[in-house]
N, C-alpha and C positions, 0 to 999 in steps of 0.2 A: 701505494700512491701512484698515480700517472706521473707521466715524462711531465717534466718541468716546463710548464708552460714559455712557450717560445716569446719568453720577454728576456731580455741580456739587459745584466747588469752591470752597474759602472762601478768599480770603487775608485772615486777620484776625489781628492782629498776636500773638495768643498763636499762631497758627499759624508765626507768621515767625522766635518766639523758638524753637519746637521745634526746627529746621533739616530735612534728609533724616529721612523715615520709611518705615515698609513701606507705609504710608497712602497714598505718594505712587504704590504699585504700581497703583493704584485707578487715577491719575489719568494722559492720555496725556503723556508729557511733549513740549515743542518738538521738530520735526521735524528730526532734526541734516540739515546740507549732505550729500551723494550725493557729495561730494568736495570736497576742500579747495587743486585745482587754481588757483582765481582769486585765492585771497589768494595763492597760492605765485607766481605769473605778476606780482602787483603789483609783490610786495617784490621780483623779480628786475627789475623796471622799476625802480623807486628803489633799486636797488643800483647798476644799469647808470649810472646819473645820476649817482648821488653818485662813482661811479670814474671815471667820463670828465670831470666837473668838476674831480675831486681830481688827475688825474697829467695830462690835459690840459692843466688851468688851468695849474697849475704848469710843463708845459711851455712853455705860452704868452707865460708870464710871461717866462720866462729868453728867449728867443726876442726878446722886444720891448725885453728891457735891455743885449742882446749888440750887439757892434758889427757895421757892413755885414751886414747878415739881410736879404736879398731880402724886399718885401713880398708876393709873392707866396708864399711860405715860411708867413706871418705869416696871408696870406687860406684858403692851404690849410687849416691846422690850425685855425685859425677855424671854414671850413666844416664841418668836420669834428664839432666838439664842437655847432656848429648842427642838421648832421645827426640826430646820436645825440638830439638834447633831439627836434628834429622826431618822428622814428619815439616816443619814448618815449611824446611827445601822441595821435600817429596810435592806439599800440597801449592805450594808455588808453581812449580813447574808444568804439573798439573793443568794448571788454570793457563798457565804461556800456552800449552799444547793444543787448549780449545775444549777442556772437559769442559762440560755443564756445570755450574758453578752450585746448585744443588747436591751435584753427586759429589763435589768437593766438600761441602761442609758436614754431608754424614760421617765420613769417616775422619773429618779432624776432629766432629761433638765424639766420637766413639773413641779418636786417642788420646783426647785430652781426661776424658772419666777415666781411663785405661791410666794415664800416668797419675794423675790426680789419687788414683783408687790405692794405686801402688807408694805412693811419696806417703798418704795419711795412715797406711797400714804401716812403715817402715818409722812414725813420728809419734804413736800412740794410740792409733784405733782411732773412737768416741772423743778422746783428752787430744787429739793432735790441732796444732794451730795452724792447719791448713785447710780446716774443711772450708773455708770461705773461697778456696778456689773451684767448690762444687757450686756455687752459688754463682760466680764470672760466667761457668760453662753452660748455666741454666740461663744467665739474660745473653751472652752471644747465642745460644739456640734461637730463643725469642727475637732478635738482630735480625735472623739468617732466614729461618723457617716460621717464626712469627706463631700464632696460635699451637698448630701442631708440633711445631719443635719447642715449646717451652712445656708442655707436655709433656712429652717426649722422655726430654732429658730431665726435668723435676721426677718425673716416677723412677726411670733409671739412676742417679741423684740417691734417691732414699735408699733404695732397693742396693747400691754398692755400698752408702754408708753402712748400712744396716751389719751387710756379710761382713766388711772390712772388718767392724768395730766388733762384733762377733767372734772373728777370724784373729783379729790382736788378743784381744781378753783370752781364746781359749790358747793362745800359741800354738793355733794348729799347724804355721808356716813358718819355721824358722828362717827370720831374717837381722840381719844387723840392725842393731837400733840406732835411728840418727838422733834420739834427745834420752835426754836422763829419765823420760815417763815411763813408769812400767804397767800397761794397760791390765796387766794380768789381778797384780795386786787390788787391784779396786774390785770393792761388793759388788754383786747384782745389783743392789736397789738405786748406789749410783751411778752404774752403768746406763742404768732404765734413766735415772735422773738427766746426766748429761747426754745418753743420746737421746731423749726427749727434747731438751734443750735446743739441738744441733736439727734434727729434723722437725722442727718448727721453723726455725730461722729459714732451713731452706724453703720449706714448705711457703711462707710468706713471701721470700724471695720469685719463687716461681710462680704466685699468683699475679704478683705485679709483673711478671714475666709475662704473663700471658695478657693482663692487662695492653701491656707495652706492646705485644706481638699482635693483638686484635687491632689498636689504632694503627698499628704501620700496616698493616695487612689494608684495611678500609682507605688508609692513602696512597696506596700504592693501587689498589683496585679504580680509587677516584682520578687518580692521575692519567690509569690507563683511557679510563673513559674520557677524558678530555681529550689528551691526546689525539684519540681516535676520533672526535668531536669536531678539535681542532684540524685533524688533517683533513676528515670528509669535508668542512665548511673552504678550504684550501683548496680540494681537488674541486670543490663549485665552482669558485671564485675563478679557478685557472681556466676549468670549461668557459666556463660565462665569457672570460676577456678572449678568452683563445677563438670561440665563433662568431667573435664581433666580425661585422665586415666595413668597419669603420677603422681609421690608423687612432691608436691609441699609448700618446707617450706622458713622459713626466720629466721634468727641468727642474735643474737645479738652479737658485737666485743667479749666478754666474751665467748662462744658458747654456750648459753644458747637460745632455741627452741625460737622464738616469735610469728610466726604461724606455724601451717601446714593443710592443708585440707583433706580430707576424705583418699582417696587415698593411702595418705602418712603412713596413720594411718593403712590402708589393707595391703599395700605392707611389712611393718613393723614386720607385724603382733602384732600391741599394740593397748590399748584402745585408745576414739579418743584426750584423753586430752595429747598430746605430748608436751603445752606450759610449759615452764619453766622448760623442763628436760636442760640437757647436753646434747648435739648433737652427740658425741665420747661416749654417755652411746648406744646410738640405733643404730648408725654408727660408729664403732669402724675404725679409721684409715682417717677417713674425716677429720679433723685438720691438719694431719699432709700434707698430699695430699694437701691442702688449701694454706699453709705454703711454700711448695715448688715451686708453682705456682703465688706464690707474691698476693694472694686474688684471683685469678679467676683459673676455673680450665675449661677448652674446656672439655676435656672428659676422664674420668676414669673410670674401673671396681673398687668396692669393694666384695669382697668377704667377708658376714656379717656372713653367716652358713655357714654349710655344705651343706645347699640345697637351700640358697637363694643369687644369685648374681645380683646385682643392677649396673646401669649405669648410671652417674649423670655428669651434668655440675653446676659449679659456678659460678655464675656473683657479682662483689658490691651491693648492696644495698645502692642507695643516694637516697637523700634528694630534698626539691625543688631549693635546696643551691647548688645541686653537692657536696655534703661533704659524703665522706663511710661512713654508721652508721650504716652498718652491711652485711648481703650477703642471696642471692637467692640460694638454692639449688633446682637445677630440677631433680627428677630422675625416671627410669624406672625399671621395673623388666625383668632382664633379664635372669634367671635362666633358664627358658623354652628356649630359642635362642643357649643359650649357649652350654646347652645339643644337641641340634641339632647339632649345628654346630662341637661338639667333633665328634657324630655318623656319621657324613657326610664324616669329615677328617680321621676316623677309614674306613669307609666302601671305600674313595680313596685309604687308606694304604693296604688295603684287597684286592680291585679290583690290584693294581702292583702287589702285592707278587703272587696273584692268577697268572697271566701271566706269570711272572717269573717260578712259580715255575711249573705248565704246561711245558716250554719248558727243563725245565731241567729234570723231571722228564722222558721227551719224548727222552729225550739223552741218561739217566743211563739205564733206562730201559731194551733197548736191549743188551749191555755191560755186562748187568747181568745176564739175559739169558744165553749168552755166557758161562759166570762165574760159572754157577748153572750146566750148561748141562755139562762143561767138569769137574766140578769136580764129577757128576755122575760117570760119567767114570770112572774117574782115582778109584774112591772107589772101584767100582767093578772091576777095573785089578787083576790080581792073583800076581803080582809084591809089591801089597802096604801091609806096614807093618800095623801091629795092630797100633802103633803110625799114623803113617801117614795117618792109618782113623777115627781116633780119632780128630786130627785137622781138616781133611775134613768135620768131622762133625759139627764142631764148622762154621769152614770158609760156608758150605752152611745152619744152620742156621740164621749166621748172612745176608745172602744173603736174605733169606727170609723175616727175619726182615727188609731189604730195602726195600724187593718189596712191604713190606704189608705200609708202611708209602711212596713210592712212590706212592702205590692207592687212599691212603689218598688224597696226592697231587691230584692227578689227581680227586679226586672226591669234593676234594676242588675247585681248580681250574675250571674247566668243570664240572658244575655240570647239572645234568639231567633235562630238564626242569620239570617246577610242575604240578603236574595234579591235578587239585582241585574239590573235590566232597565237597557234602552237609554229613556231617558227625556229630555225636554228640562227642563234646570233652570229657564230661564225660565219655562214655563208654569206650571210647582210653586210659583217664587218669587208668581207672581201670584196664585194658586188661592189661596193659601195668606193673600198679604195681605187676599183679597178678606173669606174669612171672619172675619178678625180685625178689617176694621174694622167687622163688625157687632156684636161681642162689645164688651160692658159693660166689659169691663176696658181696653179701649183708644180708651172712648170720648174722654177727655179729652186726648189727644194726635193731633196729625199728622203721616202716615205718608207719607212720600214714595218712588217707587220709580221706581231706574233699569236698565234689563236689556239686556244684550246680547241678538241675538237671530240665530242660535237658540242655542242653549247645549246641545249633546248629551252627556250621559253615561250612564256607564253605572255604576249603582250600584241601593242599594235607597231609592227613592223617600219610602216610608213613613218608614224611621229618618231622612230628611234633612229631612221634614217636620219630623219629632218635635224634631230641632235647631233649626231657625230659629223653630220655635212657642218653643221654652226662651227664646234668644235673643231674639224678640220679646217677649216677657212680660217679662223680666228690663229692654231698654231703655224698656219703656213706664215701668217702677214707677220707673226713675231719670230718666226724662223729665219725669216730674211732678213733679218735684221740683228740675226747672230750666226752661227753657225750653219744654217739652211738643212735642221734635221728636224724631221719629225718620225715618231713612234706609236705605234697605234697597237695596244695590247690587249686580247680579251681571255679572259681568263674564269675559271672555276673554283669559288672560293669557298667555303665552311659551309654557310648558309644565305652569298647571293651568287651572284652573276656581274661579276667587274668587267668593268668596259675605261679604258685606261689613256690617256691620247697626251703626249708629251711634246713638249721640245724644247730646244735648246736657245732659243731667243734671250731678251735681257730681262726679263721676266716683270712683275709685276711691283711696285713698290709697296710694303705693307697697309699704308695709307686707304690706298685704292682695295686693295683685296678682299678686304670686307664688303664693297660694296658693288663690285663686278656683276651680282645679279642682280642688282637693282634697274627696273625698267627706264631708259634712257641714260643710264650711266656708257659713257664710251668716252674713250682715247685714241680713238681713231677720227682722222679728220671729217671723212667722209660715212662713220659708221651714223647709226639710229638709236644700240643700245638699247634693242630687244631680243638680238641674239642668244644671250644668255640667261635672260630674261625669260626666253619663250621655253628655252634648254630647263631651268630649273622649271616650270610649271609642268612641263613634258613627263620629267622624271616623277617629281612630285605625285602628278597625277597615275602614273605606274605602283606609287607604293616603295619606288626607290629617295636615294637624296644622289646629289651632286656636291661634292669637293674641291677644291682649288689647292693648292699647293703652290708656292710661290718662292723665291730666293730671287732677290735684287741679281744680274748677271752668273746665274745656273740655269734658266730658263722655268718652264711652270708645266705644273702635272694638274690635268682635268680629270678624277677619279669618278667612274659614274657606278652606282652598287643598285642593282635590281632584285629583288626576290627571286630565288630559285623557285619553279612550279612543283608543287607540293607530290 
């Protein structure tokens, strides 16, 4: 059979009060015995004992209360009942030491005819009132060895009667007699009579021996076959749950864990012994979900971290009764899907506003021109006061400030297709700090950089610029505003190309974080709110995604991952 499927089990005493479940299908049960040989061989040893004790003894008894009984009569049958205890020791010990529990019963079927052969030679031949102990030896054969030993020992059976009874009548062996019979004295014809008598009975005896040895043979053959039935359908079962790649557990009505498989234990992230926790300790909020659903739950999200979302259904757990005795939980990891599916629905919100805001930007546009060109004018008329170019100044300012965040739009909106060259991201990453730490706006923080090296991609150079410039602007302004550290990391990962840009600012409140790439979202006074905006479409359009990472006062990590070129 294979390793026991990597489900741990619980005994915990709401477990104990359930009794048999389908639950326990999960789990492998104790290995039954390959055959139940040796207890059969024992108890035919303590059967032998307690009968050679019982009609022995009692013989022995009458023997030592009788009058004139040769003591050698008295030492004979002694020997004898010493014999049978000896061999009973020898074939015990035997069996402790690990013999084959077949080669054990050959030779106690051979001592027992052996003493048997000797106590009916020594009590009358054919007339002795012990042959019925050839007939014990013929159905423990049949017990032991089953078809061929009740054979076996029925032909050897006759075949010792036969010489015994032969052997008494002629007095070929002088032995003490243990009863007043004198075999010798009797005719042939009733010799022929009573051992006719005597080998019939066995002869009958040993049919239904063999009868009895063919059924236990065919149930011990049937058994094996189940057995073996039962363990293959077992070793299924175990593969089956064992290559699930879904977590797969079972609760007990208390919520205490009763299995879980591998799986369950990865997706978790706990070690693999999950039995016998709390189920609301590793699933926080599954109880209650449980509860509202009357026991069965078709399908929910749990949200257990920050970074791990699961997706599980409930079903009952019965019995072979149909009685609940506790519940299935199946679940999946869906964390990776989920983040998809926000980027998907961020990047549709993106692609509208992108449109929208193209066609409106294509409307103000020229309006403004208008607006900018006549207040030109009016500035330079010889009619305008010092006042009234003083607001002219302001009014075509802010004119400007439209046009420069309608280009925005528009370069939001329409964005230039990529031109992608085979370039090294490290030497970008550097070029790119080198300038900015001579720029004003990053004068009061420090920039630290670490790069893999070399870093080859292939993409378009200029747009990944334009993202790490966002990115850097954006960590300087919340650098200053804690610690004044920024970190800019590019590295080589499995299967992309991370580009990583930190600091220690007060970081972002969870509220907002979800929505930071959304076009026009900003917390900055003077921001637009296409920045990251333009940063996610940039990457997007590369084939990579962008990340956020955030912690209320830790400061926030920009994680940008791009395809390695193939």
């Amino acid at each position: 059979m294979t390793e026991p499927l990597p489900l741990i089990r619980s005994r915990t005493r709401s477990r104990e009060r359930l009794g048999p479940s389908p639950a326990d299908s999960l789990i492998p049960p104790p290995a039954a015995p390959a055959s139940d040989t040796p207890r059969r061989v024992i108890r035919l040893l303590l059967l032998r004992t307690l009968v050679v004790s019982a009609v022995l003894g009692l013989s022995l008894w009458i023997l030592t209360t009788a009058d004139q009984v040769p003591m050698s009569a008295v030492w004979l049958q002694s020997g004898i009942i010493a014999a049978t205890y000896a061999t009973s020791i020898v074939f015990g010990v035997m069996l402790r030491r690990g013999f084959p529990p077949r080669q054990v019963a050959r030779p106690m079927h051979a001592a027992d005819l052996a003493v048997t052969s000797l106590l009916i030679y020594a009590t009358g031949g054919a007339e002795s009132p012990y042959i019925f102990l050839y007939a014990l030896s013929i159905v423990g054969a049949g017990a032991l060895s089953y078809r061929g030993g009740a054979v076996v020992v029925t032909l050897a059976s006759i075949s010792l009667l036969v010489a015994v009874s032969l052997l008494a009548w002629t007095q070929a062996i002088a032995l003490p007699a243990l009863s007043q019979v004198r075999p010798w004295e009797q005719s042939g014809v009733d010799l022929v009579r009573t051992l006719g008598i005597n080998l019939a009975a066995l002869i009958g005896v040993g049919a239904l021996s063999f009868i009895f040895g063919d059924q236990l043979q065919r149930g011990v053959e049937t058994l094996a076959t189940t057995r073996k039935a039962a363990a293959d359908l077992l070793t299924l079962h175990e593969d089956i749950v064992r290559s699930l790649s879904s977590g797969l557990i079972t609760i007990a009505p208390d919520g205490i864990i009763l299995t879980a498989n591998v799986a369950a234990a990865d997706i978790l992230g706990q070690p693999a012994a999950l039995a016998g926790q709390p189920v609301d300790q590793l699933m926080p909020g599954l109880s209650a979900l449980i509860a509202t659903g009357h026991g069965e739950l078709r399908r929910a999200d749990l949200q257990l971290a920050s970074d791990l979302t699961v997706g599980g259904t409930v079903s009952p757990l019965r019995d072979v009764k149909n009685q609940v005795i506790g519940r299935v939980v199946n679940f999946q990891d869906l964390t990776e899907l989920r983040r998809l599916e926000a980027q998907s629905r961020r990047s549709e919100r993106l692609a509208m506003v992108g449109q929208l805001a193209a066609g409106i930007a294509h409307e103000i546009r020229n309006p403004l021109a208008s607006i900018s060109g006549s207040i030109e004018l009016l500035r330079q008329g010889p009619s305008a006061s010092d006042d009234d170019r003083t607001l002219m100044a302001i009014v075509h300012r802010e004119v400007q400030r439209l046009n420069v965040l309608i280009g925005d739009l528009l370069g939001y909106a329409n964005p230039r297709p990529p031109q992608p060259v085979d370039f090294d991201l490290g030497v970008m990453v550097e070029e790119t700090l080198q300038v900015a730490r001579r720029e004003q706006a990053f004068a009061s923080v420090e920039m630290a950089l670490s790069v893999d090296r070399p870093l080859p991609l292939h993409a378009d150079p200029a747009k990944l610029r334009q993202v790490l410039w966002n990115l850097l602007r954006n960590a300087a302004d919340a650098a200053t505003m804690g610690g004044r550290h920024v970190r800019v990391e590019a590295r080589r990962d499995i299967d992309a190309t991370t580009l990583v840009v930190s600091d220690d600012g007060p970081g972002i409140p969870a509220d907002q974080l979800t929505r930071i790439f959304d076009p026009f979202f900003t917390t900055k006074s003077k921001g637009t709110g296409l920045g990251l905006a333009t940063c996610h479409a940039i990457v997007a359009e590369h084939g990579g995604h962008i990340d956020a990472v955030s912690e209320p006062g830790r400061g926030t990590h920009m994680t940008v991952s791009l395809p390695r070129p193939r």
